[in-house]
C-alpha positions as CSV (number, residue, x, y, z in Angstrom):
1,X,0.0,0.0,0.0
2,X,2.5,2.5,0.9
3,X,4.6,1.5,-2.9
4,X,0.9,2.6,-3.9
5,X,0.2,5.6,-2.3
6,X,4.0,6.9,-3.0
7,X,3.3,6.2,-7.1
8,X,0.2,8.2,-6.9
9,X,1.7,11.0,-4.9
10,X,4.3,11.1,-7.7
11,X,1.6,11.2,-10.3
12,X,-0.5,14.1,-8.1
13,X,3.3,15.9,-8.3
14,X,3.4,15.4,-11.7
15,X,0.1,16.5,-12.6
16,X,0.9,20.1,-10.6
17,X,4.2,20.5,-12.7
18,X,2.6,20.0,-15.9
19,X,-0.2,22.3,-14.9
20,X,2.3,24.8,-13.6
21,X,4.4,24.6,-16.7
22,X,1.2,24.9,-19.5
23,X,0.2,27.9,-17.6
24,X,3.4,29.9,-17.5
25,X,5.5,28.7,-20.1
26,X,5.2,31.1,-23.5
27,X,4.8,28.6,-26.1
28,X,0.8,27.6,-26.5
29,X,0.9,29.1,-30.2
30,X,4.1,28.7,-32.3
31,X,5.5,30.4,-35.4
32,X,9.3,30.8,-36.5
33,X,9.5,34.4,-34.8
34,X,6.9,34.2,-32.7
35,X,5.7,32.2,-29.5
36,X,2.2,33.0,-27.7
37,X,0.8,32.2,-24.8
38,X,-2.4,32.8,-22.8
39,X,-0.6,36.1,-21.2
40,X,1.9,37.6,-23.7
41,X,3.1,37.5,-27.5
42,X,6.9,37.0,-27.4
43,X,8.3,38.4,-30.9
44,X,12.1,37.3,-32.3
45,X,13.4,40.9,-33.5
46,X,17.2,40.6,-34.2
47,X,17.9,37.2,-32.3
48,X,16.4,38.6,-29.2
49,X,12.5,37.9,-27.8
50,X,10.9,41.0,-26.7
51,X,7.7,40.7,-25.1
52,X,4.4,42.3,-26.3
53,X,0.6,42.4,-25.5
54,X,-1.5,40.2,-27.3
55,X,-3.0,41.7,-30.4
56,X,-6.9,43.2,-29.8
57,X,-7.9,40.1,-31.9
58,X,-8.3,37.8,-28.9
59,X,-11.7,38.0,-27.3
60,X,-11.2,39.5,-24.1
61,X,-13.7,37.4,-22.3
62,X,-12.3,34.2,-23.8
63,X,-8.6,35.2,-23.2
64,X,-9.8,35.5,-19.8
65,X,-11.9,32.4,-19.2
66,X,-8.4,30.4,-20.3
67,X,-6.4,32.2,-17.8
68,X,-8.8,31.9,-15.4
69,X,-9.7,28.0,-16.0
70,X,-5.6,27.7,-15.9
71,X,-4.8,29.2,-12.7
72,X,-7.3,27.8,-10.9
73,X,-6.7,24.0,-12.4
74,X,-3.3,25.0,-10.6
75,X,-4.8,26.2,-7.1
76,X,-7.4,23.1,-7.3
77,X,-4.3,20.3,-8.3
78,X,-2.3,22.1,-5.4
79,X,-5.2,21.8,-2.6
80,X,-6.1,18.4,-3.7
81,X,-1.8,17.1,-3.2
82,X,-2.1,19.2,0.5
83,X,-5.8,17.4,1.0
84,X,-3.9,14.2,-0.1
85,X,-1.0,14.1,2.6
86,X,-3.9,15.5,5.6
87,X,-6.3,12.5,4.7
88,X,-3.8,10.1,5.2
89,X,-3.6,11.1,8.6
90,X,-6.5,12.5,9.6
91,X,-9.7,10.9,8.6
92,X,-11.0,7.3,8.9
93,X,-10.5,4.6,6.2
94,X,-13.9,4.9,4.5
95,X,-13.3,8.8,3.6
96,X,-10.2,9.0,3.0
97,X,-9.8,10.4,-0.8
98,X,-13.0,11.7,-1.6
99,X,-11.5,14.9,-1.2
100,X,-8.2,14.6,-3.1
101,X,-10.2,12.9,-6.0
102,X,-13.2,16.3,-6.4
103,X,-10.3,18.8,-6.3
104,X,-8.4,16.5,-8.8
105,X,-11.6,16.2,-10.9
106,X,-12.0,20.2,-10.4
107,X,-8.7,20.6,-11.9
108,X,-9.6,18.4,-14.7
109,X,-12.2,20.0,-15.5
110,X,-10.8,23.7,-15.4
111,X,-7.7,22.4,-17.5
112,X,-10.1,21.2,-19.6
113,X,-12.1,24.2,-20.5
114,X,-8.9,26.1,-20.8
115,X,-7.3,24.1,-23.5
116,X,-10.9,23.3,-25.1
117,X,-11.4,27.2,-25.3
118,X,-8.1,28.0,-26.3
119,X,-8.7,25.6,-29.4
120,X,-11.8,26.9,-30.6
121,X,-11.7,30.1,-30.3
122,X,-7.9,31.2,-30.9
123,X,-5.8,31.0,-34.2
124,X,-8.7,29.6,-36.2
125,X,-7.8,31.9,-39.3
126,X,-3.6,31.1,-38.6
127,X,-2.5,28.9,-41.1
128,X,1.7,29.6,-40.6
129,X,1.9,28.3,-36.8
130,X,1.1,25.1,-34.4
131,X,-0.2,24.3,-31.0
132,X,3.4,24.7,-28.8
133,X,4.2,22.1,-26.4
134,X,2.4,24.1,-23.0
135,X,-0.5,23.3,-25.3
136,X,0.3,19.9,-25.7
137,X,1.2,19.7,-21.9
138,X,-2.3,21.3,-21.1
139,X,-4.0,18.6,-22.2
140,X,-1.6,15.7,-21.2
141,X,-2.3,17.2,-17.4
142,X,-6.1,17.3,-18.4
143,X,-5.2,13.4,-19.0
144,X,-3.0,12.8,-15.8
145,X,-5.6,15.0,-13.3
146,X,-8.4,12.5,-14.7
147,X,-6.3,9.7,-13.8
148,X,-5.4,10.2,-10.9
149,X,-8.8,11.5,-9.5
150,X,-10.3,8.3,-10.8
151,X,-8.0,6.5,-8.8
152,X,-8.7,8.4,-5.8
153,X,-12.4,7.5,-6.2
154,X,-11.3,4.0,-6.8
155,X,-8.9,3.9,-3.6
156,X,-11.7,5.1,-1.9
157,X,-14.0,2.7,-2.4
158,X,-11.1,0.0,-1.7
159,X,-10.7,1.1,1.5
160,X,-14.0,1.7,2.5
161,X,-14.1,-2.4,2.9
């Protein structure tokens, strides 16, 4: 049990990096010379990256609904690892994880909306760029946060026997 909880406090840890990196890393829309993310448009101009506002283009209320969903997927995967380590301690077998897994689920589902908003509603008309890889780590954390809430459900009902 212990080899068990250990693994899923790795994945939990995990989960918060990814989360922490898709949200502050500047690379969620690629081109040659230029690298976007949800907060800043970072421009190449003579081998150096200057940072700019994003263009009026973005919906306001969208660009905000991502960074929104984003930071709180990171305050929600951050209480559920600090829920995590109190549970284990603190409450009786039976009721044990149901916290962990709804902040985990939460998180999901925030990350979720981010990434689901980002794709629909930005660089629809861009043709010369690709999703960069805090995109790409978005939703593997969307994936990871599911997984490991499920298996707090699951561990949950285990132990509840």
């Amino acid at each position: 049990m212990l080899v068990l909880l250990a693994g899923i406090f790795l994945l939990h840890l995990t989960s918060i990096i990814l989360l922490l990196v898709a949200t502050i890393d500047n690379a969620w829309w690629v081109t040659k010379i230029v690298s976007t993310d949800v907060w800043a448009r970072w421009i190449l101009t003579n081998g150096t990256w200057s940072s700019n506002d994003l263009p009026g283009q973005y919906p306001q209320e969208y660009l905000q609904a991502v960074q929104a969903s984003s930071i709180l997927a990171c305050i929600f995967s951050s209480l559920g690892l600090f829920v995590f380590v109190g549970q284990l301690f603190t409450l009786s077998k039976g009721q044990r994880f149901t916290f962990s897994g709804i902040f985990q689920l939460l998180a999901c589902l925030c990350i979720m909306i981010a990434a689901s908003i980002y794709t629909d509603i930005f660089h629809k008309n861009e043709s010369d760029g690709w999703y960069g890889h805090s995109f790409i780590l978005a939703w593997i954390s969307f994936a990871f946060t599911f997984i490991s809430s499920i298996i707090y459900f699951v561990l949950r009902k285990k132990t509840a026997n």
